[in-house]
MARBA-3410 file (N, C-alpha, C, O; in Angstrom, 1 decimal):
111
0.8,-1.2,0.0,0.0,0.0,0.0,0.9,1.3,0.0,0.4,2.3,-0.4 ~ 2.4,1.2,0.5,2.6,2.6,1.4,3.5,3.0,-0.7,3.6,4.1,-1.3 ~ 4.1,1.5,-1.4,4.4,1.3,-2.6,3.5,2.1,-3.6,4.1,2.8,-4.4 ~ 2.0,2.2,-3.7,1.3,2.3,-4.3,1.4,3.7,-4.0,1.4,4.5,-5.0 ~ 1.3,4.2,-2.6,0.7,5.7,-2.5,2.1,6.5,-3.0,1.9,7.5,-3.7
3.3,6.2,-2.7,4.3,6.8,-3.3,4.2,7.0,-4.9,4.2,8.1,-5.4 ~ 4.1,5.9,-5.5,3.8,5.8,-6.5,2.7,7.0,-7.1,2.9,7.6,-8.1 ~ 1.6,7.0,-6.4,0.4,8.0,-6.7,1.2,9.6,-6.8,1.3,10.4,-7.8 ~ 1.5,9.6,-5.5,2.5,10.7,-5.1,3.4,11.1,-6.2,3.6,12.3,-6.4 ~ 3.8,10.4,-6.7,5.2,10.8,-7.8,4.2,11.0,-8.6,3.8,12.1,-8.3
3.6,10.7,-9.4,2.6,11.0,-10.6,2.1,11.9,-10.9,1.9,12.3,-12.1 ~ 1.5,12.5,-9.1,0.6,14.1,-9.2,2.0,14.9,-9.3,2.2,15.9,-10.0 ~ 2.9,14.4,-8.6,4.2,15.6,-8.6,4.7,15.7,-10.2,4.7,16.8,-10.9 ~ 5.0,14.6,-10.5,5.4,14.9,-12.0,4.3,15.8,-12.8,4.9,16.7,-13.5 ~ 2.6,15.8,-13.0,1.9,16.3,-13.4,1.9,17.7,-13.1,1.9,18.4,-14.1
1.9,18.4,-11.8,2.6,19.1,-11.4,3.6,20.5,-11.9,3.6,21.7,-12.0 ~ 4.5,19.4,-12.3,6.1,19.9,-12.6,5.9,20.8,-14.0,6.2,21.9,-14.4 ~ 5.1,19.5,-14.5,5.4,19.4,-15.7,4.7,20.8,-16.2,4.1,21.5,-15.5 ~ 5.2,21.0,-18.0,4.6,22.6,-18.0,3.5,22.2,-18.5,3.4,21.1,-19.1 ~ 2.9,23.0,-18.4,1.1,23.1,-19.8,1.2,22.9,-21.2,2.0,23.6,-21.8
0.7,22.2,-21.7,1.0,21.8,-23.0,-0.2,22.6,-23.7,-1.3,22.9,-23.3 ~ 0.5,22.8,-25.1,0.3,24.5,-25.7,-1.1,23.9,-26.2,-1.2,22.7,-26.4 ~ -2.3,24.8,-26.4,-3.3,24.8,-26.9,-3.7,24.7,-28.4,-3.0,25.5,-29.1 ~ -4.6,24.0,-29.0,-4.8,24.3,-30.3,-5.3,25.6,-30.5,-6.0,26.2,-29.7 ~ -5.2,26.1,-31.6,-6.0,27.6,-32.4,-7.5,27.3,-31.7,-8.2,26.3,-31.9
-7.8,28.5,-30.9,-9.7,28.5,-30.5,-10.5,28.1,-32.0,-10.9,29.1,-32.6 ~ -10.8,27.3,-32.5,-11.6,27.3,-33.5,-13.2,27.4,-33.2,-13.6,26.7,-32.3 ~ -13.9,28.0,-33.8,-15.4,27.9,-33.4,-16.0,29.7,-33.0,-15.5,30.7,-33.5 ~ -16.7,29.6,-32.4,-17.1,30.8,-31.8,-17.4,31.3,-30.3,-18.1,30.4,-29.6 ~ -17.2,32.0,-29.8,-16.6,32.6,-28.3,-17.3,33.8,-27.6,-16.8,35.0,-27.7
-18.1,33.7,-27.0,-19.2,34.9,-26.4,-18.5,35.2,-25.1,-18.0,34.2,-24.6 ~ -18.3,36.3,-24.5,-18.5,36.8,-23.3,-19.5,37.5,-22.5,-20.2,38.3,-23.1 ~ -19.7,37.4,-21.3,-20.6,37.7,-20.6,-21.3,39.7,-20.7,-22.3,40.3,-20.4 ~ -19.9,40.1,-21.6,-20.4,41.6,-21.3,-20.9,41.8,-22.9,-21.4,42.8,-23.2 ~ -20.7,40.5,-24.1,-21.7,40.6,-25.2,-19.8,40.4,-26.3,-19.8,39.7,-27.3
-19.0,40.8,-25.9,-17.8,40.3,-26.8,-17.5,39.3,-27.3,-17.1,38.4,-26.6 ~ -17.7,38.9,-28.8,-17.5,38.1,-29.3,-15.8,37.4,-30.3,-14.8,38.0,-30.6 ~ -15.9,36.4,-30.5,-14.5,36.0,-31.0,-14.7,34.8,-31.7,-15.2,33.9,-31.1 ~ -14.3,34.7,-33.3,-14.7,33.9,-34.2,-13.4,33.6,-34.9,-12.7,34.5,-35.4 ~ -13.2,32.3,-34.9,-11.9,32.0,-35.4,-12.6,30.4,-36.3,-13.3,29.5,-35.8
-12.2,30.6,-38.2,-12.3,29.8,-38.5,-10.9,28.8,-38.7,-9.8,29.0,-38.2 ~ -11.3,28.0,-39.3,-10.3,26.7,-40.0,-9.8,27.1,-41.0,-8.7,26.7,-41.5 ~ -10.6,28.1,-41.5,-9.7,28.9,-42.5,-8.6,29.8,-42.6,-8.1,30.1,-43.7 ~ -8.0,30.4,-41.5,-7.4,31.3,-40.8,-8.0,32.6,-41.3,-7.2,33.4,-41.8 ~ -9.5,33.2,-41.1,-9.8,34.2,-40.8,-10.5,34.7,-39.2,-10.9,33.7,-38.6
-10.7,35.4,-38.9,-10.9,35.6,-37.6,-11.6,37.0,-37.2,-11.3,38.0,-37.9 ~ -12.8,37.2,-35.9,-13.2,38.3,-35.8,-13.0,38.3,-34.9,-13.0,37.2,-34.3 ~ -12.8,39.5,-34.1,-13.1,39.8,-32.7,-13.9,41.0,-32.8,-13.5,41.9,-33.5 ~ -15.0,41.1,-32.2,-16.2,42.0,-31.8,-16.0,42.6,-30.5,-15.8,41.7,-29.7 ~ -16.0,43.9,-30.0,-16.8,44.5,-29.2,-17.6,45.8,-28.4,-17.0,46.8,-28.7
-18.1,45.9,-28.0,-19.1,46.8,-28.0,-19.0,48.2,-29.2,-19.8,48.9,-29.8 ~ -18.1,48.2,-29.0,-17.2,49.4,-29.5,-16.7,49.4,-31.2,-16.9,50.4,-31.9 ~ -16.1,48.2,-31.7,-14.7,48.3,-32.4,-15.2,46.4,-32.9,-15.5,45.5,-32.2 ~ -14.9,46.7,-34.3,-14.2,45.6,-34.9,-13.1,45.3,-35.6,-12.6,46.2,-36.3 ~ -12.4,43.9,-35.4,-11.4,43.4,-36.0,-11.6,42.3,-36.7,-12.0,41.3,-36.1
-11.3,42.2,-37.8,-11.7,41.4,-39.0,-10.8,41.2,-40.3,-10.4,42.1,-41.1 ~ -10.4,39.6,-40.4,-9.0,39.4,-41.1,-8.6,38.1,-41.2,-9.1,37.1,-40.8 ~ -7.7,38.3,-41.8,-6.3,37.3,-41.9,-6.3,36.9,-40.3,-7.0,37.6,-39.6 ~ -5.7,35.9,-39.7,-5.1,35.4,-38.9,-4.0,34.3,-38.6,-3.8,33.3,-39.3 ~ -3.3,34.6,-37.4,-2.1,33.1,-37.5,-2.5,32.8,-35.7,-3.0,33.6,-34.9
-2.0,31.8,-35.4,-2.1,31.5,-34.4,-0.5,31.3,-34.0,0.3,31.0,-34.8 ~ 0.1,31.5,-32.1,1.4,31.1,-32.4,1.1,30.7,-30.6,0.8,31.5,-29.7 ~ 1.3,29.1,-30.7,0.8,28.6,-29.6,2.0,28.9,-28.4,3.2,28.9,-28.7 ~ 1.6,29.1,-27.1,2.5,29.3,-25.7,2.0,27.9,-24.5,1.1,27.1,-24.5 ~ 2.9,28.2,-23.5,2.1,27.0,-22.7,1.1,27.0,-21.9,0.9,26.1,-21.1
0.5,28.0,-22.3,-1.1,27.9,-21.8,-1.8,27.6,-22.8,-2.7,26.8,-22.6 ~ -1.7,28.3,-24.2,-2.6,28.5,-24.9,-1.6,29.1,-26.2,-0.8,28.5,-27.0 ~ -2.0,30.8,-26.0,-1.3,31.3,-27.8,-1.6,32.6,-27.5,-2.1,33.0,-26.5 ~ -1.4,33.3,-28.9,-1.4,34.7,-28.9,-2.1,34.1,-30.9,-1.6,33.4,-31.8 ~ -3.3,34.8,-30.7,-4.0,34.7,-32.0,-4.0,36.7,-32.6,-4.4,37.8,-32.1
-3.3,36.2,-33.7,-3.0,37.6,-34.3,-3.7,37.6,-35.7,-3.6,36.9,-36.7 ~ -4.7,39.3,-35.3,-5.1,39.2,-36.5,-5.2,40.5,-37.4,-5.3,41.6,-36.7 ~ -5.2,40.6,-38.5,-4.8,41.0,-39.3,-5.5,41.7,-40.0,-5.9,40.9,-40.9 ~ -6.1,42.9,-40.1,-7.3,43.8,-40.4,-6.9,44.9,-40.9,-5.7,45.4,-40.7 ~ -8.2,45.8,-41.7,-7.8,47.0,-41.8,-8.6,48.1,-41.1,-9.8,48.0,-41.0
-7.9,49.1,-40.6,-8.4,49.6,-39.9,-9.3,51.2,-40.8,-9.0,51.3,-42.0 ~ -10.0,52.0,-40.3,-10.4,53.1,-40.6,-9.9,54.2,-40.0,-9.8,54.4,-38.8 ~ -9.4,55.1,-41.2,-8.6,56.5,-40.6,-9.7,57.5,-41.0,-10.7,57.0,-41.6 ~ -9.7,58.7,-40.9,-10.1,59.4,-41.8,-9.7,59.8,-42.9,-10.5,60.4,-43.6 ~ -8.4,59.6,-43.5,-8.1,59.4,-45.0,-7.9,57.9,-45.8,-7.2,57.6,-46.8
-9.0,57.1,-45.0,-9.1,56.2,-45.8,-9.1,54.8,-44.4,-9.6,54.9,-43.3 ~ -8.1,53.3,-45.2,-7.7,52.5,-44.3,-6.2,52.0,-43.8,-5.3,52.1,-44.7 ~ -6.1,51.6,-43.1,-4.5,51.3,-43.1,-4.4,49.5,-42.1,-5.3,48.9,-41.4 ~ -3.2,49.1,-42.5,-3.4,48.0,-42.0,-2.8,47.7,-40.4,-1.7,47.6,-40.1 ~ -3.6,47.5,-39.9,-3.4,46.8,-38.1,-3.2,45.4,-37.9,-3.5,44.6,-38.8
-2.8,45.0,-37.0,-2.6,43.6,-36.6,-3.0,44.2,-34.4,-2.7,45.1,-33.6 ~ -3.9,42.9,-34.3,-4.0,43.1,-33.1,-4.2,41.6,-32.7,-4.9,40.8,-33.3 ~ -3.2,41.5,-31.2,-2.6,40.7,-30.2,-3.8,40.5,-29.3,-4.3,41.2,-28.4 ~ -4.1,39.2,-29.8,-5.0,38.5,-28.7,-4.3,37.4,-27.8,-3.9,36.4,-28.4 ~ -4.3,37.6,-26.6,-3.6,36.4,-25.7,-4.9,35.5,-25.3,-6.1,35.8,-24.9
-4.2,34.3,-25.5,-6.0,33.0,-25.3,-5.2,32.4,-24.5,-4.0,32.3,-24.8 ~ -5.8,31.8,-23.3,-5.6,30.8,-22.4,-7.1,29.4,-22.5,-8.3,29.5,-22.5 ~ -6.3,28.6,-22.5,-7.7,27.7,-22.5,-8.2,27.4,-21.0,-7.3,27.7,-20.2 ~ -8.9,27.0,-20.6,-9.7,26.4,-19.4,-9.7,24.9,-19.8,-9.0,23.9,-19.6 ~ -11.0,25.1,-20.6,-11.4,23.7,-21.1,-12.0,23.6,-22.3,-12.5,24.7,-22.8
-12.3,22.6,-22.9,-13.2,22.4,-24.1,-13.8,23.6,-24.7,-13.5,24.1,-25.8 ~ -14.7,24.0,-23.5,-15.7,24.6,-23.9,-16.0,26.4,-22.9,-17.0,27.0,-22.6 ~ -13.9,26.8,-22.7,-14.4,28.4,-22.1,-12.6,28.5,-22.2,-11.8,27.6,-22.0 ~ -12.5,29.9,-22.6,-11.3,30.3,-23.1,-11.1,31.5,-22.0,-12.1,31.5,-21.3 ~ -10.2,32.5,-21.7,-10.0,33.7,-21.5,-8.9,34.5,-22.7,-7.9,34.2,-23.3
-9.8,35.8,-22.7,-9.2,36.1,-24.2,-8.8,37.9,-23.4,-9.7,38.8,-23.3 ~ -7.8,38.0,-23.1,-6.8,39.5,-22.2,-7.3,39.2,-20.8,-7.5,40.0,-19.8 ~ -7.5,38.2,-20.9,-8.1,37.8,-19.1,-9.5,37.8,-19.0,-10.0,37.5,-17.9 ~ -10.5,38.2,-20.1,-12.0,38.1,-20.1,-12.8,36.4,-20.5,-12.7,35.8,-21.5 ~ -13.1,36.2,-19.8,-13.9,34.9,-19.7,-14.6,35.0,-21.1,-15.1,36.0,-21.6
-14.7,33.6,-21.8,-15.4,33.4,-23.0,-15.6,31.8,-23.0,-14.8,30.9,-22.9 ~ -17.2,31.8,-23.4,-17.7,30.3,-23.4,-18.0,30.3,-25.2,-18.0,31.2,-26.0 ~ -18.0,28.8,-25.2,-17.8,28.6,-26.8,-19.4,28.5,-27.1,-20.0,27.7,-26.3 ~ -20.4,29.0,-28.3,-21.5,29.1,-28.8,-21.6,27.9,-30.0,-22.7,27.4,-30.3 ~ -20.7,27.7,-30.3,-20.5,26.6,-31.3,-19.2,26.1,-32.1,-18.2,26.8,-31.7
-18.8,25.2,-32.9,-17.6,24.9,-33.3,-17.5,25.4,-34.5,-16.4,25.2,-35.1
END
């Protein structure tokens, strides 16, 4: 028994130690509680919504050991026209089915 619990013991420790293994690209769609949305296809285009401001584009994903920084690739509006932006989304996953996207909580609406 005392074999076995050691054993247990070493396993959670190593689990532990060990670092986070990087996340896939959020694919699907992504709501937040204050109405923010976040849409990332398989195609590498991507939206972020919110209340305010859209971003809408190209995208790459470049995974970290929580998760990634999904970068996307848009044009923006000036008043002499558009120019092009890239804007840094940091994603941490939770689970399956809820992301944080700059530290704001997001549940998935669909795949």
């Amino acid at each position: 028994m005392t074999a076995l619990r050691a054993l247990a013991l070493g396993l959670l420790l190593l689990t532990w130690a060990a670092p986070a293994s990087a996340g896939p690209p959020p694919i699907g769609a992504w709501v937040s509680a204050r109405g923010a949305a976040l849409e990332v296809s398989d195609q590498a285009t991507c939206a972020f919504v919110v209340p305010t401001a859209r971003a809408e584009g190209e995208c790459t994903w470049h995974e970290s050991a929580t998760g990634g920084i999904l970068i996307i690739q848009y044009q923006a509006r000036t008043p002499t026209g558009t120019r092009p932006q890239s804007l840094y989304l940091d994603i941490r996953w939770i689970n399956q089915t809820a992301i944080t996207v700059l530290g704001e909580l997001f549940r998935r609406t669909r795949w």
